[in-house]
N, C-alpha and C positions, 0 to 999 in steps of 0.2 A: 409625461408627468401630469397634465392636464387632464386626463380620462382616469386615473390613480387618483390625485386626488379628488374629483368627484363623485367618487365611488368609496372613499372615506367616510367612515363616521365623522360626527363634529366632534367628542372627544379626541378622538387619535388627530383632527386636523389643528384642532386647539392644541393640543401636547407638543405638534411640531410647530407652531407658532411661539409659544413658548420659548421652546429649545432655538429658533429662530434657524430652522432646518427647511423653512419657507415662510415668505414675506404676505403680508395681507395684498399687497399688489398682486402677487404668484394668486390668490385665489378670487379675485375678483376676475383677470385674463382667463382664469379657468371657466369660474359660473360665465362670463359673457359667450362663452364659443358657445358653450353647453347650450345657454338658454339660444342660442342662434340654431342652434341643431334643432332643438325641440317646438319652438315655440310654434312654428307653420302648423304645427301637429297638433299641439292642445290649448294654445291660447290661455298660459297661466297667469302671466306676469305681464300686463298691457302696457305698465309703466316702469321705463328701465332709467335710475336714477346711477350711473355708472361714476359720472365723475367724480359728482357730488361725493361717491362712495371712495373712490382717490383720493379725494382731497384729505378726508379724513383717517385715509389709512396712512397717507403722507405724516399727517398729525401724530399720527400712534408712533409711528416707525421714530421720530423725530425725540419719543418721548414726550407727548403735550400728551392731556387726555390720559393717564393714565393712573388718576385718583383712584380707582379703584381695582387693582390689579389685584393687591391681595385679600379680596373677597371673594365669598361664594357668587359663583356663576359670571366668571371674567370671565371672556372670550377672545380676549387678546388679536382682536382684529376681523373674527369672521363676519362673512358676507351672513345678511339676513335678507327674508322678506317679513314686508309689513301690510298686511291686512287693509284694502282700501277704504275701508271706513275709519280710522285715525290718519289724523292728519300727520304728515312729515316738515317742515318746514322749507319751505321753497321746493316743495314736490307736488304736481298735480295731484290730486285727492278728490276723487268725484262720487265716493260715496257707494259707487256705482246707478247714481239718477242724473236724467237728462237735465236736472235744473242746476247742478250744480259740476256739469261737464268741462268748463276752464278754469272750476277752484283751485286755486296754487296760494295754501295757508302760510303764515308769515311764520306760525312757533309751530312746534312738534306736539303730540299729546303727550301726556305724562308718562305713559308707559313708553313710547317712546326714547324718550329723555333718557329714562332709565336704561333701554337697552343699551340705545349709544354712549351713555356714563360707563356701561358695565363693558366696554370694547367691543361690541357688534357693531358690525357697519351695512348702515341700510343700505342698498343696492336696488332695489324693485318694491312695486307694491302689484299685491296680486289679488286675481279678481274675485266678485262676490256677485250676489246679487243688490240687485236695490236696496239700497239700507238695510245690506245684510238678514232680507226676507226674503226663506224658500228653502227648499231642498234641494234646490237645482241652480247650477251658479251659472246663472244670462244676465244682460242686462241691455241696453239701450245704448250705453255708448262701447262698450266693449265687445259686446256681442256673448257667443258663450265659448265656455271653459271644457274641453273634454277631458274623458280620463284616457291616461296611458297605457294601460291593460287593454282598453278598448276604442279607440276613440268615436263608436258611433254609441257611446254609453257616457253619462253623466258620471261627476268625481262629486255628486250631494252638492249641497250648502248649506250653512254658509260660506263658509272657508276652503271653497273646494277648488280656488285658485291654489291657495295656499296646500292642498292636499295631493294636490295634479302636480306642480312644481318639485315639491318631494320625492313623489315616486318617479318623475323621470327625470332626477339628478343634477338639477338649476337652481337649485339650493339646500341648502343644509340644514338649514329650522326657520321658521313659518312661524310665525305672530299671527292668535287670530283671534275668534269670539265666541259665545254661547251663550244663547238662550233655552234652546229646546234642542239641541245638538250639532251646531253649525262649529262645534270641535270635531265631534263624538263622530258624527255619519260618514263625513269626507273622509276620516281617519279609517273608516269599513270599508267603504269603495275605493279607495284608493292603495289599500294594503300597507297603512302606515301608521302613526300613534298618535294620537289628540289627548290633551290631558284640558278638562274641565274641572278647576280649583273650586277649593271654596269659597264663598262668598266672601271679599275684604283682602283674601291670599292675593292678590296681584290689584293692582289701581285702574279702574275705569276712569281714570280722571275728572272731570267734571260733568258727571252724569248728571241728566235731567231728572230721573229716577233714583234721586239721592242716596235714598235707605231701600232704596228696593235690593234684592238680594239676586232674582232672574236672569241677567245677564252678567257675562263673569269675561274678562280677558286671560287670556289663557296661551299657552306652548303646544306644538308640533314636532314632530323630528319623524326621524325613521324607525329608531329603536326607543328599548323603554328608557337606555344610560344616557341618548342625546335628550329625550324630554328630563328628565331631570334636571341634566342641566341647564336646561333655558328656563323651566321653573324656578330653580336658584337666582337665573339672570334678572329674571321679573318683580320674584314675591319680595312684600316689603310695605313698608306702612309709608302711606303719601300725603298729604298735609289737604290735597285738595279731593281725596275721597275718604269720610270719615267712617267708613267702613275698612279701613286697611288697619293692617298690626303690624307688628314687628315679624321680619324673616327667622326663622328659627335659627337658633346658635351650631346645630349641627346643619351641614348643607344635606339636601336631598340626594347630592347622585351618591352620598353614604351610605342611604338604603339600599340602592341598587348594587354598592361594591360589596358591602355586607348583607346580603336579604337575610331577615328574621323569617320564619316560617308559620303563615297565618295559622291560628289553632283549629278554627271550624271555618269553612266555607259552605254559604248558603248556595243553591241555585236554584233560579224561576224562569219561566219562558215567555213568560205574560202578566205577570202579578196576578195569578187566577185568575186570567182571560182579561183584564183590562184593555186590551188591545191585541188584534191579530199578528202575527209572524208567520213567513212564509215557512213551509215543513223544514224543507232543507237546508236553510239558513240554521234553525231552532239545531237541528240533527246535527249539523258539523260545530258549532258552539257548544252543544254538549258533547258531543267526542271530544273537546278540548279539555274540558275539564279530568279527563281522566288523566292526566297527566300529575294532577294536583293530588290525586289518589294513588299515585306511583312513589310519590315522594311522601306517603303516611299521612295526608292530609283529610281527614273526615270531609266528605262535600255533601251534604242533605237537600234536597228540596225546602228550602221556604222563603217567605219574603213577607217585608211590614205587609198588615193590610190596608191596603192602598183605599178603602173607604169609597169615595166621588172626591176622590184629588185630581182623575184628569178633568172631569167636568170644572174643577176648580179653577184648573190650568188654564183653561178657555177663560174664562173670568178674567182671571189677575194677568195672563200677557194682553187682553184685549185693552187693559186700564193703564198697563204701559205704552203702546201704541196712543192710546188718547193723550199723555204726558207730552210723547217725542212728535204726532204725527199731526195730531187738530190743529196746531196755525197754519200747517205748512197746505194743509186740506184746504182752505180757506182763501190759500193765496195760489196753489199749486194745481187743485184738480185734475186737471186734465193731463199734467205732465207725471201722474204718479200711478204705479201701477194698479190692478184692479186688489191682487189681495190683499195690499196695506191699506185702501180706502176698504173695503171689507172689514177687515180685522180692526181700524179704527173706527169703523160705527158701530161693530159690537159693540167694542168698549162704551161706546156714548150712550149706547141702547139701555145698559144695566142699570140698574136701581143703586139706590145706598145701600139697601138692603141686601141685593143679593151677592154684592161687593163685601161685605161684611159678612155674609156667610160663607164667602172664598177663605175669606183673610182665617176664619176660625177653624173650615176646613182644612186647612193649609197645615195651620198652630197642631190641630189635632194629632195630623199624620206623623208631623217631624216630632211628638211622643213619642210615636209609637214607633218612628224610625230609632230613636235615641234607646228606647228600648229593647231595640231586636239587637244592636251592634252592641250592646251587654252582654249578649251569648255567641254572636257572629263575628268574624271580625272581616271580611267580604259579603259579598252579594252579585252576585255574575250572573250575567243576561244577556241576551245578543246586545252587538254594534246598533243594529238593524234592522227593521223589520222584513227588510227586501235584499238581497244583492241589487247592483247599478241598474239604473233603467235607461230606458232611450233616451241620450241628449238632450231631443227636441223634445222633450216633456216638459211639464212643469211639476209632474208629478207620476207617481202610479197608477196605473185606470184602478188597481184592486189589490189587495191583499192577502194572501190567503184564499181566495176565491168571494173575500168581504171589498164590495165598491166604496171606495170614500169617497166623499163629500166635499171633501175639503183639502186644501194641503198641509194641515196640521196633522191630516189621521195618520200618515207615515211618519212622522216625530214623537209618538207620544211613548214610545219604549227608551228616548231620550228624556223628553220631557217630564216623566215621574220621578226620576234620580234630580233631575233638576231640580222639582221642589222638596224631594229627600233632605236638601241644605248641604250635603255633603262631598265631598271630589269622587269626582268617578273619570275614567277614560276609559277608551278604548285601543285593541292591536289584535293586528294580525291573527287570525287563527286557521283561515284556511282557503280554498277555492270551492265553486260550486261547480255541476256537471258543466258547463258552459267556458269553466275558466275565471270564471267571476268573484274579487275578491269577498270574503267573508270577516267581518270582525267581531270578537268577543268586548263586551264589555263589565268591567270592573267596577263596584262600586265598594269607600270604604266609610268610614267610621266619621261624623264628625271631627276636622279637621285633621285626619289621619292620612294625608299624604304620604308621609311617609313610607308606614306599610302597604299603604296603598301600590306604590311604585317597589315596596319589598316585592309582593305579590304578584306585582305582574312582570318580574325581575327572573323569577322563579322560573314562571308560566312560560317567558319570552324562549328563556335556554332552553327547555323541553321540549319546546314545538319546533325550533330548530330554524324559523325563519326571521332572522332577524337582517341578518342579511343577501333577500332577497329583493331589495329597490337599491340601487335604480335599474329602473328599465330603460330602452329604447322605446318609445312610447309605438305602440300598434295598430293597424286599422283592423276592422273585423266585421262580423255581420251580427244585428242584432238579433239575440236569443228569443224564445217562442215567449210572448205576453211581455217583453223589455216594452 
């Protein structure tokens, strides 16, 4: 029964929680064998809080704890991970940096709070990189994170504990984060689904970057009907970020039970070259889309013009980084790694001035985004600009046959939806000659989750892979230019 249900969806494991046809104890005994089978292998979850998670399924079973049962996105007991940059209460929490390696916080984050009010029970927190910066999830105290398709290949970052853990079946949904796609990319290489909210849709608790909009807390699962529901679990207006609203009166996985059927779908491969993409990544992303034309879906060529929004992008995450990163510079240097001392002297380097022609570029664009979703009601573009690369990277040596500079240049087919303001995810669409997962990604409408999760509801059943994680996690040889 242990390998059954692991290889469950979280709705169908929720349903029989419910029905009480299995105990949250029955699925905690399950994830620990699981994560004992896998973990030698990909190094997801560094931190296994088990009992803690007993104690409170104890609770559940007991009847305590269970104020919110009849709301959207009750979980009635499942095991979660939590993303090691929010703290858990009485859980080590290191951020993943050497300076803050024996932190064990006394309260939980807010989002947090919320899962476990809504019946998840934490069980692990899984790994990232340093303060959740990078494409590639290492770190200093944990070391690094493989993927399971391949384990001499990276699962992205930031969330790519959280994305590795999923596809080889040691958890069922994954709390995690996004800036410039530390939902979105893990979710490509890992062959699983990342949903990046809107700005305010889920509570960053007590952000240093109060009104900033950039980094968003966000849901994982397998499929598009388990993200839904952890977005139900999540979204919600929180008292300590005043950027959150009220959860919508219908719950989300209603879109997915019911999909409405987008009217037009946009597709772009680069926002007219804004950034490169590897051929065959581009190639098997748009073979997905025909599926969306099987089912009478007009799908065009086009996309807002993106203007100098990436060069924007450089601007306004470097003035975030100076927010969260300059005292800690100050007092830490030499314990923090070289791209967040990078990326926070960018930010120090910029003018007022050219800060403020970010901020109007920015303004500019999301017109012209609010404009396009008048006629569009998606926008679909790779996960990705690469399939996985080597482990031990920190990054891609090239693109396309284009060398980056820097470890932003592989983000920035994330990073332009991000300052879009609007939700986008990504899932599954295919493998490359290698075996290498491929993800498509979704983008919709201000605040249009919803159809957002309609659409790729659709998309999910047509491609027919919804249930293909979990894996046995696999060794393998790295592909020519990984």
């Amino acid at each position: 029964m242990s390998d059954d249900l692991i290889r469950m969806t979280a709705r169908d494991v929720v349903a029989k929680l419910r029905a009480k046809e299995i105990s949250p104890l029955d699925l905690i005994d399950a994830a620990e064998r699981r994560i004992a089978q896998c973990e030698p292998s990909i190094n997801a979850l560094p931190t296994l809080c088990l009992e803690r998670g007993r104690d409170h399924a104890r609770r559940l079973m007991r009847g305590e704890g269970r104020e919110a049962e009849g709301e959207a996105g009750w979980l009635a007991g499942l095991p979660v991970a939590i993303k090691d940059v929010n703290d858990v209460a009485g859980v080590r929490t290191t951020y993943g940096s050497p300076i803050f390696k024996d932190h064990v916080p006394a309260a939980s984050h807010p989002v947090v709070e919320r899962i476990e009010r809504k019946g998840g029970i934490v069980i692990a927190k899984s790994n990232t990189p340093e303060f959740a910066s990078g494409g590639s999830t290492f770190n200093e105290v944990f070391g690094r994170t493989c993927n399971p398709w391949n384990t001499a290949l990276t699962p992205g970052g930031s969330t790519g504990g959280g994305a590795a853990a999923l596809a080889a079946g040691e958890i069922w949904l994954a709390h995690g984060s996004d800036h410039a796609g530390s939902l979105r990319r893990p979710a490509s290489y890992c062959s699983v689904t990342g949903l990046r909210p809107s700005p305010g849709r889920v509570t960053r608790g007590t952000s240093n970057n109060l009104y900033a909009p950039l980094s968003v807390q966000g849901p994982m699962a397998r499929t598009i009907g388990d993200l839904a529901l952890f977005l139900d679990t999540m979204a919600g207006f929180c008292p300590r970020d005043p950027q959150t609203f009220d959860a919508p009166s219908i719950p989300f996985v209603t879109a997915v039970d019911a999909p409405i059927r987008p009217r037009r779908v946009a597709w772009t491969e680069s926002f007219g070259g804004a950034f490169p993409v590897e051929r065959e990544t581009r190639d098997i992303c748009k073979a997905a889309l025909r599926h969306f034309e099987t089912l009478g879906i007009p799908v065009e060529e086009a996309h807002p013009d993106p203007g100098q929004i990436a060069e924007a992008f450089m601007v306004l995450r470097a003035q975030s980084y100076v927010v969260d990163r300059e005292p800690m510079l100050a007092e830490h240097r030499d314990r923090i790694k070289a791209d967040i001392i990078w990326n926070t002297e960018e930010g120090l380097k910029a003018t007022p001035s050219r800060i403020a022609w970010a901020d109007r570029e920015r303004a500019a664009f999301y017109r012209r985004v609010a404009q396009f979703f008048a006629t569009y009601d998606v926008l679909v573009l790779p996960g990705a600009s690469t399939p996985p690369f080597d482990v031990m990277k920190r990054m891609p040596a090239a693109i396309d046959g284009e060398p980056l500079d820097n470890y932003l240049g592989g983000s920035l087919v994330t990073a332009i939806p991000t300052l879009m303001g609007t939700p986008s995810l990504v899932m599954p669409c295919g493998f490359d000659q290698f075996g290498r997962p491929v993800g498509v990604q979704l983008v919709g409408s201000p605040r249009g989750e919803a159809p957002l999760l309609s659409a790729a509801a659709l998309l999910e059943t047509a491609l027919g892979l919804e249930h293909h994680v979990p894996i046995d996690p696999r060794g393998g040889e790295l592909p020519p230019g990984a």
